[in-house]
LUMKE-378833 format. One line per 10 residues: number of its first residue (from 1); their letters; for each residue z, x, y of C-alpha. Coordinates in steps of 0.001 Angstrom, whole numbers, m for minus. Layout:
<sites>
NUM> a> Z:X:Y  ...
</sites>
This chain:
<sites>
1> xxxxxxxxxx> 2509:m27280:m10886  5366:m26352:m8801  6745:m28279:m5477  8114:m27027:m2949  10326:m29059:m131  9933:m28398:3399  12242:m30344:5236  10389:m33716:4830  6887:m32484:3558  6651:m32431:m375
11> xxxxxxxxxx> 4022:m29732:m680  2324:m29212:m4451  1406:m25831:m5337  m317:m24069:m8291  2111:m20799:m8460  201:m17684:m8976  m3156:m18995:m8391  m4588:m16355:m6080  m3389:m14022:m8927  m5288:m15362:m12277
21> xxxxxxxxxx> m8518:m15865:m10401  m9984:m14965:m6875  m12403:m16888:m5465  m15862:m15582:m7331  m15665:m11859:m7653  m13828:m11371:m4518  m11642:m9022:m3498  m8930:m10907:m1246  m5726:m8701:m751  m4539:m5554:m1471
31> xxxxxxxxxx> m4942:m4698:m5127  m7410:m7811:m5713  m5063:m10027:m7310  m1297:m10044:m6659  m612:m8184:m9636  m2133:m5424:m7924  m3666:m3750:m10682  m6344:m1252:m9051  m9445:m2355:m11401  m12504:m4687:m11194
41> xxxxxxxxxx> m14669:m6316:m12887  m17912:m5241:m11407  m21301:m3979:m13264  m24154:m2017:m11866  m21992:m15:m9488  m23687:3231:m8020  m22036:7014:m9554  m23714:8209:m6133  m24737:7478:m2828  m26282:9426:450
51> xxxxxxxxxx> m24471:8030:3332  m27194:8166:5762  m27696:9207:9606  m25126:7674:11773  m26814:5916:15009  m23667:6688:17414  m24852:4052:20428  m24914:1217:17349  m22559:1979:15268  m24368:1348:12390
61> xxxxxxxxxx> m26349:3925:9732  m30667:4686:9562  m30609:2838:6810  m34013:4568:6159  m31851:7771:5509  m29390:6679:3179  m29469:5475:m1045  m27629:2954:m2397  m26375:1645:1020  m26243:m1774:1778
71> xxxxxxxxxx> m25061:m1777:5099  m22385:871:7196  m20769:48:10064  m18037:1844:12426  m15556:m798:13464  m12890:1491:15077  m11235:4950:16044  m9033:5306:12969  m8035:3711:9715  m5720:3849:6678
81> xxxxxxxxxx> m6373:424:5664  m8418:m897:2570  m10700:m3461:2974  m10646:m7052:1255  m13623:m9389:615  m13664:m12937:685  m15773:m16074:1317  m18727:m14207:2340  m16601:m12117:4756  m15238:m8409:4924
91> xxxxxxxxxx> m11722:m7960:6568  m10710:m4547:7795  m7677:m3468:9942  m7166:m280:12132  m6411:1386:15247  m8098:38:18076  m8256:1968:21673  m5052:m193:22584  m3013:m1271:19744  m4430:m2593:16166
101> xxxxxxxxxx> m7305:m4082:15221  m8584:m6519:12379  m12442:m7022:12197  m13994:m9507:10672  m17485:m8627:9107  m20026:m10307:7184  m20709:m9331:3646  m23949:m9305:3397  m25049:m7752:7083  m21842:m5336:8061
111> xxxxxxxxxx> m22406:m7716:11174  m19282:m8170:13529  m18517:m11893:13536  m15049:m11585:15359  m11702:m9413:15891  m8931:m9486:16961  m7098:m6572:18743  m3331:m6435:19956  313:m5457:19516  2000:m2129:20642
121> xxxxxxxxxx> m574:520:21403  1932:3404:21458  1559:3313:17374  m1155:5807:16793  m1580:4394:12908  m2538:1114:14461  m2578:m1788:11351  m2116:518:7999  m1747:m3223:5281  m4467:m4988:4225
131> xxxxxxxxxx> m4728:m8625:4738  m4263:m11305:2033  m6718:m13988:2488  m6692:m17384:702  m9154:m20514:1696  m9555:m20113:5021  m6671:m18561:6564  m5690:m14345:6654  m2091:m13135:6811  m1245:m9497:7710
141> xxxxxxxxxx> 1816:m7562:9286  427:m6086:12246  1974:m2698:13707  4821:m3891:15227  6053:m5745:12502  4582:m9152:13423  3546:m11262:10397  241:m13070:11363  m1566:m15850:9852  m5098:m16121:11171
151> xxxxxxxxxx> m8302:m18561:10800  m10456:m16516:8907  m13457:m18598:10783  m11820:m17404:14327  m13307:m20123:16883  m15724:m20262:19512  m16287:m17952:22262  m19526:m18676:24090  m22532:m20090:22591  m23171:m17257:20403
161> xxxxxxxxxx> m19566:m15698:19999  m16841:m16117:17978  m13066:m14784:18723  m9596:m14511:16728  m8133:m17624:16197  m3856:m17206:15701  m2450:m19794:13331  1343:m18541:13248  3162:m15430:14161  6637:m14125:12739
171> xxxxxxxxxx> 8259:m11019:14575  10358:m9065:12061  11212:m6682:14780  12618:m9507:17221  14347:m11309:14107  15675:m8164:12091  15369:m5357:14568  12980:m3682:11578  12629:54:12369  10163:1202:10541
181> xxxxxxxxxx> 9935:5191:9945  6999:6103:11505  5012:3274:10696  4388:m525:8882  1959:50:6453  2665:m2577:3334  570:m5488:2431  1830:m8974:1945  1526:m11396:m1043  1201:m14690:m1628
191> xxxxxxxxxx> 3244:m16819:m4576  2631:m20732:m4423  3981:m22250:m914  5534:m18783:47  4501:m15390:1940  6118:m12308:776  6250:m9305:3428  7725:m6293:3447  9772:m5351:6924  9627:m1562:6056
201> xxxxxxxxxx> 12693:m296:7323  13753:3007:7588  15714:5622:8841  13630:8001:10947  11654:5321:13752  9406:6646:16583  11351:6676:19253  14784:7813:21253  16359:8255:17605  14063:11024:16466
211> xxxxxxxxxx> 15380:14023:18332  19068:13191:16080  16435:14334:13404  16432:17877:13976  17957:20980:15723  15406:23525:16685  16265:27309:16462  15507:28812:20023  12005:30472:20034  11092:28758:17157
221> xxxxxxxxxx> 7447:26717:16817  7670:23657:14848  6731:25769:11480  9412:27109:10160  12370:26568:12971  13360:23365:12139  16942:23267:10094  18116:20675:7945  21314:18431:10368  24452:19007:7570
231> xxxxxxxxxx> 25451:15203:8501  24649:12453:6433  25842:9881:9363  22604:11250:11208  20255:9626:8041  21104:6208:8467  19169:3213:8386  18585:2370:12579  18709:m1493:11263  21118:m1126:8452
241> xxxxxxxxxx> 21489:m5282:8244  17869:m5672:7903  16637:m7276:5111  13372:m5172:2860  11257:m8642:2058  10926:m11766:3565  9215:m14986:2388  8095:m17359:4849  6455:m20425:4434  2181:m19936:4047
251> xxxxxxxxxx> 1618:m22785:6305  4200:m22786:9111  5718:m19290:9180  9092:m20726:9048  11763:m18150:7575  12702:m19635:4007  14243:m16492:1947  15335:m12781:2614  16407:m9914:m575  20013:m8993:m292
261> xxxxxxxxxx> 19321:m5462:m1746  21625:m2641:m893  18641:62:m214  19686:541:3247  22938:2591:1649  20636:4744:20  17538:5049:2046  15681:7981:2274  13172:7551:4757  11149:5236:4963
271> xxxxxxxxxx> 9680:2027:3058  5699:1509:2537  5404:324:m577  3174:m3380:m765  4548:m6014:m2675  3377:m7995:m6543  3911:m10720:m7741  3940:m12306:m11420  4769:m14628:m13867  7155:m13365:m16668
281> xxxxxxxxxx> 8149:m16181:m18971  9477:m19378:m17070  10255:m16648:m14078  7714:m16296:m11051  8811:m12781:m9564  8094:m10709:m6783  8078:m7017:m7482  8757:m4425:m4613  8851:m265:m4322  11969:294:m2677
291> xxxxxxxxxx> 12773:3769:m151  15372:4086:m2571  13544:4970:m5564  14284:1733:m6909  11843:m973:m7836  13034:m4485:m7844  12100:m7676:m8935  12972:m10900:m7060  12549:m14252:m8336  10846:m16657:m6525
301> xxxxxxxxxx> 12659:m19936:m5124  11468:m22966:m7335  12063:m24390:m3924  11895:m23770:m467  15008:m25368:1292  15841:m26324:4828  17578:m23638:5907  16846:m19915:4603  18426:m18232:1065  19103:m14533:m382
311> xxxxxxxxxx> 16391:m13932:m3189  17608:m13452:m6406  17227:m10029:m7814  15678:m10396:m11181  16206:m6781:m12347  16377:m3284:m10441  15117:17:m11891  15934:3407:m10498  12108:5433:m11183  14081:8920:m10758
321> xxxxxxxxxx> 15017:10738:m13359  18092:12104:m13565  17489:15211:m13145  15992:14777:m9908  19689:13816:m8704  21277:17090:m9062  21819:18214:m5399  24140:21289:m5545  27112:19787:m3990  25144:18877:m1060
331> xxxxxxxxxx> 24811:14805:9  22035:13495:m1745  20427:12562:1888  20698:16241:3039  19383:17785:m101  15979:15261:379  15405:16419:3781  16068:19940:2479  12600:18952:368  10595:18707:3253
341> xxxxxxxxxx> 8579:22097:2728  7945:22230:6429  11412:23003:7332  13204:26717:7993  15757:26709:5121  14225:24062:2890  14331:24453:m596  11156:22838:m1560  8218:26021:m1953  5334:23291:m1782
351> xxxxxxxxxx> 4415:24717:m5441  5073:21221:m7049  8296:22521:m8963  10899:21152:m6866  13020:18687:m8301  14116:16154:m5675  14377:12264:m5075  11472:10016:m4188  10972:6957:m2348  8383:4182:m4126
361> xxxxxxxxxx> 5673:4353:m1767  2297:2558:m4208  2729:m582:m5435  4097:m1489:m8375  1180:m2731:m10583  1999:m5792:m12969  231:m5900:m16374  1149:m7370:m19500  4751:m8161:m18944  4888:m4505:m17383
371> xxxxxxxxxx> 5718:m2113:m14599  3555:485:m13509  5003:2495:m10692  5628:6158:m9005  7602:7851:m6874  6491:9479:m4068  7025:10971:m247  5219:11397:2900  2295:13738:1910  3470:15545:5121
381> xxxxxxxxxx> 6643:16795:2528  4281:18922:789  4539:18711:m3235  7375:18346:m5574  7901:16606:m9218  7073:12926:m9430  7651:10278:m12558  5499:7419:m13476  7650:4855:m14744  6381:2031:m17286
391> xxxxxxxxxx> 9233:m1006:m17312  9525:m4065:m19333  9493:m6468:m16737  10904:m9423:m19126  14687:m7654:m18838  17438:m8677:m16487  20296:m6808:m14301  20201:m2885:m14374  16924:m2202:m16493  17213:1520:m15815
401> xxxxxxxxxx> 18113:2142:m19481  17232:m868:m21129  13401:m1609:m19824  12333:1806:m20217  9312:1937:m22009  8192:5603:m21082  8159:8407:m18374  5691:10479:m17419  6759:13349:m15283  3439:15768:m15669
411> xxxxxxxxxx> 2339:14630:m12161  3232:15499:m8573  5030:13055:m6231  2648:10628:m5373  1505:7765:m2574  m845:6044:m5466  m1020:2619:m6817  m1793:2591:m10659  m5530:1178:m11887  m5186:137:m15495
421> xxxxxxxxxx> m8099:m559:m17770  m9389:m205:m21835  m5657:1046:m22505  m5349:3762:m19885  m3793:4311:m16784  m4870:6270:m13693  m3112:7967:m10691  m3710:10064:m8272  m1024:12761:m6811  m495:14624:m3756
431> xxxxxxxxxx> m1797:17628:m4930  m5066:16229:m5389  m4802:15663:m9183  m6296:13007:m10887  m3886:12070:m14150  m5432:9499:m17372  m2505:8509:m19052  m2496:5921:m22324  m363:2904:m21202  1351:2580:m24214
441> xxxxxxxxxx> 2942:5739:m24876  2658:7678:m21533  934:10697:m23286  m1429:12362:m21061  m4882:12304:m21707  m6323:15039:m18753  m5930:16075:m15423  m8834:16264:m13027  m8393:18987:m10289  m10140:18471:m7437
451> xxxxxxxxxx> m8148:20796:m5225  m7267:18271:m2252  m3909:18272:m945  m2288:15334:925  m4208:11920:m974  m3156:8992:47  m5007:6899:m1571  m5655:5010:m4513  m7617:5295:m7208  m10529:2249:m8198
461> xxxxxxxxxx> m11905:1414:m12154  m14824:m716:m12251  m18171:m399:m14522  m17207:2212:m16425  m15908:4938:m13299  m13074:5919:m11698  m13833:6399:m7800  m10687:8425:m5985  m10271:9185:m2630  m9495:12140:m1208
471> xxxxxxxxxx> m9774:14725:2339  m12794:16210:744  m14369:13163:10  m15056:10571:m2915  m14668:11612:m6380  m16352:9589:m9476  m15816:10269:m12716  m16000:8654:m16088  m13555:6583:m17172  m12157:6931:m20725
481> xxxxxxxxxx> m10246:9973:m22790  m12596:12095:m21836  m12427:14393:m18722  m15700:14225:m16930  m16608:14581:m13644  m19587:12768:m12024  m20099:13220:m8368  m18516:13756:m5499  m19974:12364:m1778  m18283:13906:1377
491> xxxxxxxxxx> m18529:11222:3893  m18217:13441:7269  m14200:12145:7362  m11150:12391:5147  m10778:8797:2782  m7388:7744:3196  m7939:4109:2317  m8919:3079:m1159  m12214:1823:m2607  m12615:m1624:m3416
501> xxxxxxxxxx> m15436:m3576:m5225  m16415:m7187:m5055  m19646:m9405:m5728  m21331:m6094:m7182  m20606:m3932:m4000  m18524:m623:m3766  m16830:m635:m522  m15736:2714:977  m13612:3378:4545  m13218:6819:5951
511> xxxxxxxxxx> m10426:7606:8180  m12056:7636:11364  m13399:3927:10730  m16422:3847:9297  m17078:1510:6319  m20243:1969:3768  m20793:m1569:1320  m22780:297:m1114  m24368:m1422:m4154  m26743:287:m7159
</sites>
């Protein structure tokens, strides 16, 4: 047991809890436990499923017309967000008509027991984190970078209604100006007494900043007439003092740590990645994706004093290779943006052989003392030549050399968090490739093709599959050394969220925010 003090409240804690075991076979936050490896341990899991006939006026599916559906439900316009399970509830976030929206379902019906809807509606992504839930309270960073702990219960509203109860709020944007580029999309997690949460700066926001971006050739659409701005001053962080995590107290809100990284210096673009957290050792750490290309590892206060502290970084590795740093006498900001395969001039041919830096943009997976992580970029970039990293997590200081276990650089960039299970590792890319790699040794064991550009999501292992999403719909195939294709179910949407799978249910969100619970 660990204690932490706040002010005169001794509070005792069991660090890492929510990580070695979730309540049942739930699925609570992003990546099940907080070590975020993509895998579960489910049986009897469908290969396929018919969706069913959507009744519009309800909301809901003929049941009647579907297999293998439990329930489906639309809860809102739009979603990127991946669904978590817990105490006999379903928690989904999105974009509501005005602002976000978190919906609180029950597990075994689909029905709507409460929401709550809110913050700035001129963010078209709405809420793009999952929540972390633990007993009966929900936190989640909401789309204008407000950290919000919730009642998972809500309270009364009417005899036969429920609404969303608030516990605690935390602006990031009021207390950092955090200016996120284009949108706050990581998930939070939870380590004893504290709440970790990523601010996501960057460097290009929505807003009066975004025309610096870009001069436009006259007569030029958007394809093709944009050049690259020759002035690294124009790429820098809006909030260059903010910090990239935050750890506030679970049960009060109150600000108790921020990191003291320099990524700011060497942002890119943005920052989506979600946090981990684990214990290595004697040391509890908190593992973040920065938009530098660097992950980091932050050790977690045995404490939580009075007034708030820097984290201490644990270790720092830089995920790309050096080869991907060779910018041809050109600032390494201006030679990313040159990348962008949208842009008149840019050097990236969107063939997947361009050799630039990446931000971190999955999360870095913990498992057995080790790192899994990618880079990445905005799908929107087009393709270029990514590296899945594998670090010793037990090193300290500059691990870039020294907690190198292996590269593997026979994959695209990628938005993907890792799913790890029986020895191998899986990842999607943006290309639509689906890479088995052995976790010891990095060697590849296949590549699935499945000819989808622009995935965002993550990949799922549980009962013997590997369920990926994708534009053109789910793919399942058998997990193991073997390549082998199973199915693949087109859902009437493109699947930007990732599957998830809890109490022997497969749950999958499309992006225009429907959600199927599906069971065998």
């Amino acid at each position: 047991m660990r204690k932490f003090r706040t002010g005169p409240i001794l509070i005792a804690v069991a660090p890492l809890l929510l990580c070695l075991q979730a309540s049942g076979e739930d699925w609570p936050q992003w990546g099940g436990t907080c070590r975020k490896n993509m895998a579960a341990d489910e049986k009897g899991l469908p290969e396929s499923f018919v969706p069913g006939k959507k009744d519009t006026p309800s909301g809901t599916v003929r049941i009647e017309t579907a297999t293998n559906v439990k329930w489906a439900r639309k809860v809102c316009p739009s979603t990127y967000s991946s669904p978590v399970v817990a105490d006999g509830k379903v928690f989904l976030c999105g974009k509501a008509d005005q602002g976000g929206i978190i919906a609180c379902l029950d597990e075994q019906t689909g029905k709507l027991l409460w929401q709550w809807q809110g913050g700035p509606a001129a963010h078209s992504f709405g809420i793009c984190g999952s929540p972390v839930v633990e007993g009966d309270r929900l936190y989640v960073v909401n789309q204008g970078c407000v950290v919000m702990c919730l009642d998972v219960n809500g309270e009364p509203d009417g005899p036969q209604r429920r609404k969303a109860r608030v516990l605690w709020t935390f602006d990031m944007k009021e207390k950092f100006k955090t200016e996120p580029a284009d949108v706050h999309c990581g998930s939070c997690v939870i380590d004893g007494g504290l709440l970790y949460a990523p601010t996501s700066n960057g460097i290009d926001p929505l807003g009066d900043r975004r025309h610096k971006m870009f001069v436009y050739r006259d007569g030029a659409g958007s394809k093709g007439g944009r050049v690259i701005i020759e002035d690294p001053e124009v790429y820098r962080a809006a909030s260059p003092d903010c910090p990239n995590v935050v750890a506030l107290d679970k049960e009060t809100g109150r600000l108790v740590a921020t990191d003291d990284t320099p990524i700011a210096e060497n942002l890119l673009k943005g920052q989506w990645s979600s946090l981990a957290a684990g214990q290595v050792g004697r040391r509890s750490l908190v593992f973040y994706g920065g938009g530098d290309g660097q992950c980091y590892a932050f050790e977690s206060p045995a404490t939580a004093p009075g007034q708030p502290v820097k984290l201490n970084t644990a270790w720092s590795f830089d995920c790309n290779p050096a080869e991907y740093k060779q910018f041809g006498g050109k600032p390494m900001i201006v030679h990313y943006y040159l990348g962008d395969s949208r842009w008149g001039g840019a050097l990236n041919k969107n063939d997947g052989t361009f050799a630039g830096m990446g931000e971190i943009i999955g999360t870095p997976v913990f498992y057995k003392d080790r790192i899994y992580v990618a880079i990445g970029r905005d799908t929107a970039m087009g393709r270029g030549r990514g590296a899945l990293q594998c670090i010793d997590a037990t090193k300290t200081g500059d691990v870039t050399e020294t907690g190198k276990i292996w590269t593997y650089q026979g994959l695209d960039w990628s938005c993907s968090t890792v799913s790890i299970a029986e020895g191998l590792v899986y990842i999607a890319d943006v290309a639509g490739r689906l890479h088995c790699v052995d976790a010891e040794t990095g060697h590849c064991c296949w590549v699935h093709e499945t000819k989808s550009g622009g995935v965002l999501g993550s990949t799922l292992v549980a009962d013997g599959k590997v369920y990926m999403p994708t534009k053109k719909g789910l793919y399942v195939l058998a997990a193991g050394r073997q390549e082998r294709l199973i199915e693949r179910i087109y859902l009437g949407a493109p699947i930007y969220a990732s599957p998830v799978a809890a109490n022997g249910t497969l749950y999958v969100v499309t992006h225009n925010g429907w959600i199927w619970a599906v069971r065998g």
